[in-house]
N, C-alpha and C positions, 0 to 999 in steps of 0.2 A: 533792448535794455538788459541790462547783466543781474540787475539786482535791486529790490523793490527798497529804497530807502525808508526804516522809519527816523520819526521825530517827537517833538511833545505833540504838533499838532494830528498825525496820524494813529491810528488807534488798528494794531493789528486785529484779527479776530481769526476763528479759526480755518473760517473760508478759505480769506486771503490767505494765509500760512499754508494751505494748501495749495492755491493758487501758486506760491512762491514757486513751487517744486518744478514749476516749470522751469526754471529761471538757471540762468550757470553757477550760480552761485547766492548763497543765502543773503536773506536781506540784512542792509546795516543796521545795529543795534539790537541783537537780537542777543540773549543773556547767554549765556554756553550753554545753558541745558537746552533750550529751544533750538541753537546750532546743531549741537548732538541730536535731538529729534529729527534736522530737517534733513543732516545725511544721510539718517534713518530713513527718512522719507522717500528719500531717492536711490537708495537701495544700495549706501558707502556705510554699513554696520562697521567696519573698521575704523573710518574715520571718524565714525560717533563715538565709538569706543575708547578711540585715543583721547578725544577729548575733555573725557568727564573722570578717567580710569585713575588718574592720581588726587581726586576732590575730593578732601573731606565730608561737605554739606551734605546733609538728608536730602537736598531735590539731586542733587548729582547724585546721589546713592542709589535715588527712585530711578533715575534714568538708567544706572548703571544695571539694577535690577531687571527691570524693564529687558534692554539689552544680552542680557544672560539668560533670561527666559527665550530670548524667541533664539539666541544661537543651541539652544535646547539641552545648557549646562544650569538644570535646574537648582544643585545643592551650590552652587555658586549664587543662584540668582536668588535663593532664600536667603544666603548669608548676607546680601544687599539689601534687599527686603525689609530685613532685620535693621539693619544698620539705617534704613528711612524711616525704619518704625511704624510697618506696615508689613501685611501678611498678602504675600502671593495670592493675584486675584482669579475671581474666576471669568472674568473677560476673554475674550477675544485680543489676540494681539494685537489686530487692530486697532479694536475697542479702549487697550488698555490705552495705545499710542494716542488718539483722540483724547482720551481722559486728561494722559500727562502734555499735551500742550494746551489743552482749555486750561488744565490752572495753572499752567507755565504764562498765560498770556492774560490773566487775569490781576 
């Protein structure tokens, strides 16, 4: 199987979203920030970058943020930060990456 379909009656969590990462490719339905997380997840920071890099919205911003932290352009990743309306955390990058797909999937 190439890719975990969701629907209204599936309910991602953040297990399965991890579980995904096996997969070749992201599950269908999944919003563009949680896409940009999952390349994230599987270790294509570029194509999570591409993704979210021209979006206005606060959660693409968060992601975007996110993203510029851990490529370790941090006066980048605060000027994002800013722009989600949040202040650079003191997580763990991982830590933060779980954060930002538990309320991406919520």
């Amino acid at each position: 199987m190439n890719s975990l379909p969701l629907n209204d009656k599936t309910m991602m969590d953040t297990r399965l979203f991890v579980t995904s990462l096996t997969q070749n490719r992201p599950p269908v339905g999944l919003t563009v920030q949680l896409e940009a997380l999952w390349h994230d997840g599987k270790g294509d920071w570029e194509r999570a970058h591409d993704l979210i890099n021209d979006l206005e919205d606060k959660q693409s911003a968060h992601v975007h943020a996110y993203l510029h932290r851990k490529e370790g352009d941090l006066w980048n990743a605060d000027y994002w930060y800013r722009r989600a309306g949040k202040q650079r955390p003191s997580l763990s990058l991982e830590e933060e990456w779980e954060d930002l797909v538990r309320s991406f999937l919520l």
